[in-house]
Backbone as CSV, one residue per row, in Angstrom:
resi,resn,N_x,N_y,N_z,CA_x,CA_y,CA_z,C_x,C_y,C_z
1,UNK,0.849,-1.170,0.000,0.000,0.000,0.000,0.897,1.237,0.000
2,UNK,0.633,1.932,-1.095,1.442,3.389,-0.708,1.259,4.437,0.539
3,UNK,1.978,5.088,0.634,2.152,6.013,1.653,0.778,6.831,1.528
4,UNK,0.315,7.447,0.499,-0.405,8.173,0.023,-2.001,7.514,0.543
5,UNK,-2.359,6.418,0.407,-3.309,5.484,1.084,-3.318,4.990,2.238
6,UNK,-2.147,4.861,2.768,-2.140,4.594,3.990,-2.204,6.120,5.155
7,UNK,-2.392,7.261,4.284,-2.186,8.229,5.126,-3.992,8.434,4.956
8,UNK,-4.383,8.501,3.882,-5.922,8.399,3.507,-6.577,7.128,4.672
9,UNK,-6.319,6.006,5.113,-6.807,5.442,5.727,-6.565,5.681,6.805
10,UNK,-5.657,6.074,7.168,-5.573,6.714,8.754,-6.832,8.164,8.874
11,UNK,-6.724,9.127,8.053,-7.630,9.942,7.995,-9.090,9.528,8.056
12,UNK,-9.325,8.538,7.183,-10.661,7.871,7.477,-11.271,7.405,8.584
13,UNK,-10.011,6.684,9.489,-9.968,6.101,10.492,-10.541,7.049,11.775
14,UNK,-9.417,8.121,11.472,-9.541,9.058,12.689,-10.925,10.108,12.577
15,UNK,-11.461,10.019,11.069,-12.764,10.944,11.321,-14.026,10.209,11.572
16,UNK,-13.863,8.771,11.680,-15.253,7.563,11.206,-15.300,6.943,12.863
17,UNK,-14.027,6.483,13.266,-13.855,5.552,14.540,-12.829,6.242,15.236
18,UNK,-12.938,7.931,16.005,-11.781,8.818,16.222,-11.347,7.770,18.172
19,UNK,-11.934,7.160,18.608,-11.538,5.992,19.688,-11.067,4.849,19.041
20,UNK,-11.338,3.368,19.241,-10.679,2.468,18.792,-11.243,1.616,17.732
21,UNK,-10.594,1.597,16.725,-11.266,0.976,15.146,-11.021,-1.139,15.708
22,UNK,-10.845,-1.317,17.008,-10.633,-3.088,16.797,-11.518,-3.780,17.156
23,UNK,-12.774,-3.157,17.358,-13.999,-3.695,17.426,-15.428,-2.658,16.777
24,UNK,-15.050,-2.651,15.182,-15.844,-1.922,14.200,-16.940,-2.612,14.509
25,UNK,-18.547,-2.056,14.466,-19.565,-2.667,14.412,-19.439,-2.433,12.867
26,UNK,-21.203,-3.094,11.786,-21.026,-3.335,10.623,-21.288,-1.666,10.743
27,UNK,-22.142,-0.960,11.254,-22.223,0.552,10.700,-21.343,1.404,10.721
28,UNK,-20.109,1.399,11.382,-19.018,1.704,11.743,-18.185,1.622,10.359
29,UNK,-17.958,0.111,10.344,-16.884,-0.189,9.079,-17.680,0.178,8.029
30,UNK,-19.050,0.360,7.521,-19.722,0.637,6.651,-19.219,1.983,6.395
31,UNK,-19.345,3.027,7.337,-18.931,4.522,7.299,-17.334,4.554,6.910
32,UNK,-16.562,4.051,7.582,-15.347,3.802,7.304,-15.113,3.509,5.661
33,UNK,-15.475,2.519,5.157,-15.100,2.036,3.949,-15.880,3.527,2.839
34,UNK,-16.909,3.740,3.160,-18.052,4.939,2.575,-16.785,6.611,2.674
35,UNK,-15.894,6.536,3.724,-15.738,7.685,3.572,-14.304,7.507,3.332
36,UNK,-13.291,6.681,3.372,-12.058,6.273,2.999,-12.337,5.801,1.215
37,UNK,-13.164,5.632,0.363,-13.716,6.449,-0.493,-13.865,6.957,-1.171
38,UNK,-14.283,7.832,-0.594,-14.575,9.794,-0.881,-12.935,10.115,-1.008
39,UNK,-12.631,9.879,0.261,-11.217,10.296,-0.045,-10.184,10.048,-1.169
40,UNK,-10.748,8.997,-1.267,-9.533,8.786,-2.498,-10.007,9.096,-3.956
41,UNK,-11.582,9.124,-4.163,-11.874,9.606,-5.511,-11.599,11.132,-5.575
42,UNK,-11.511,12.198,-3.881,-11.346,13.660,-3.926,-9.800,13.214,-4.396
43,UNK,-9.049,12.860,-3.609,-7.505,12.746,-4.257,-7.377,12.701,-5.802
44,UNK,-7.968,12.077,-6.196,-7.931,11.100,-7.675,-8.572,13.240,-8.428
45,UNK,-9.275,13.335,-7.877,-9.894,14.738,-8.196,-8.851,15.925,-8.722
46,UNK,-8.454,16.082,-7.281,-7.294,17.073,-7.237,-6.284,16.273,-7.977
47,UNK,-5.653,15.391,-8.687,-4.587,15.006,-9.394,-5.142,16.068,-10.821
48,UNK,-6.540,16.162,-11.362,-6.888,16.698,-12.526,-6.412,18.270,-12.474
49,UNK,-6.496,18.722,-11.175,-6.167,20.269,-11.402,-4.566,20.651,-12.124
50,UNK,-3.961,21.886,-12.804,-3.368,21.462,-13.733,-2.966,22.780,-13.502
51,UNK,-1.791,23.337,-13.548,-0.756,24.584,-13.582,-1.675,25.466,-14.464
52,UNK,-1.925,24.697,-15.410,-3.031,26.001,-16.415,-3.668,26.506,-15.262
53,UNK,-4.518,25.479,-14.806,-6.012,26.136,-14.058,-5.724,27.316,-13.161
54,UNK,-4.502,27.680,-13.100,-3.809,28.723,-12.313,-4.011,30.346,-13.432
55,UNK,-4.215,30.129,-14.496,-4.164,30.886,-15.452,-5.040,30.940,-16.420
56,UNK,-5.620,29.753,-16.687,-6.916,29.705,-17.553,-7.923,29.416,-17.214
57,UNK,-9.073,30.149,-17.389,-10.607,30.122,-16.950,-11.159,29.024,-17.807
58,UNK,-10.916,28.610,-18.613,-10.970,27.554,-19.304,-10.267,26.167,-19.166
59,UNK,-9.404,26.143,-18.628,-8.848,24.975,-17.462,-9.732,24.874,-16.459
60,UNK,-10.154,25.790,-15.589,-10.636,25.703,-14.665,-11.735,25.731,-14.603
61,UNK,-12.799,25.644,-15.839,-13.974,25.500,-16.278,-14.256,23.817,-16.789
62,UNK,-12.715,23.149,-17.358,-12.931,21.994,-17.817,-12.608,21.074,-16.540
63,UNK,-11.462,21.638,-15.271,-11.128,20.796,-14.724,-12.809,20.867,-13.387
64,UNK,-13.340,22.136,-13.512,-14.898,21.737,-12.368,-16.235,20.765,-13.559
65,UNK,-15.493,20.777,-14.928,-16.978,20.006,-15.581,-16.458,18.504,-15.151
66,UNK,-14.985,18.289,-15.091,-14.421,16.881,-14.880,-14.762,16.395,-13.234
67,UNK,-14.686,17.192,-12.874,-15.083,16.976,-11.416,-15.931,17.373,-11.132
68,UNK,-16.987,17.321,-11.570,-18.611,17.428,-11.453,-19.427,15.688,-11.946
69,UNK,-18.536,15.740,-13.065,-18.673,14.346,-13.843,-18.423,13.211,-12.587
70,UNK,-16.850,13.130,-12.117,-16.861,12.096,-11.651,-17.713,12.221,-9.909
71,UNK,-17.558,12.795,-9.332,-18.255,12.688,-7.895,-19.695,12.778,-8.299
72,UNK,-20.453,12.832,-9.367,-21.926,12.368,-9.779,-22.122,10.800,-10.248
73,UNK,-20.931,10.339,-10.880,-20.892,9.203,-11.195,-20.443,8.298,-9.863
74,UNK,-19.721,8.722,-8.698,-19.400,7.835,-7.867,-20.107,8.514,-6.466
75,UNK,-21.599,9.542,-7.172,-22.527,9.395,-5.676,-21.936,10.029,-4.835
76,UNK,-21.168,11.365,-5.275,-21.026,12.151,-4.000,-20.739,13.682,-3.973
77,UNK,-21.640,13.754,-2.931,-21.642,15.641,-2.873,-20.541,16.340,-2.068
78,UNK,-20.437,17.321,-2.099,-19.443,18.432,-1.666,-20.235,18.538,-0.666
């Protein structure tokens, strides 16, 4: 597992089960898995933003239609 996921699952960890994750009930690990996630499709998100989008309104018009696209397709709101 990369560093990058394993820091995402600690984050998950600490906002879902912020006491002890070694006796998850199923609604627990349900939230857990539901929001560890989120996290990684927002990661996967922010990889699209792009030095343009710093400069072009049109970068930054294509990189919010791209990320409108995918968090509708994977069921999740801001």
């Amino acid at each position: 597992m990369s560093n990058k996921i394993k820091e995402l699952a600690g984050q998950a960890l600490d906002k879902v089960v912020p006491y002890t994750w070694t006796n998850l009930n199923y609604d627990e690990l349900w939230a857990l898995q539901e929001y560890f996630g989120k996290l990684i499709v927002k990661e996967c998100v922010n990889a699209l933003w792009t030095e343009d989008c710093h400069v072009s309104d049109l970068a930054i018009i294509d990189f919010n239609e791209k990320k409108r696209k995918i968090y509708e397709r994977m069921g999740i709101t801001e």
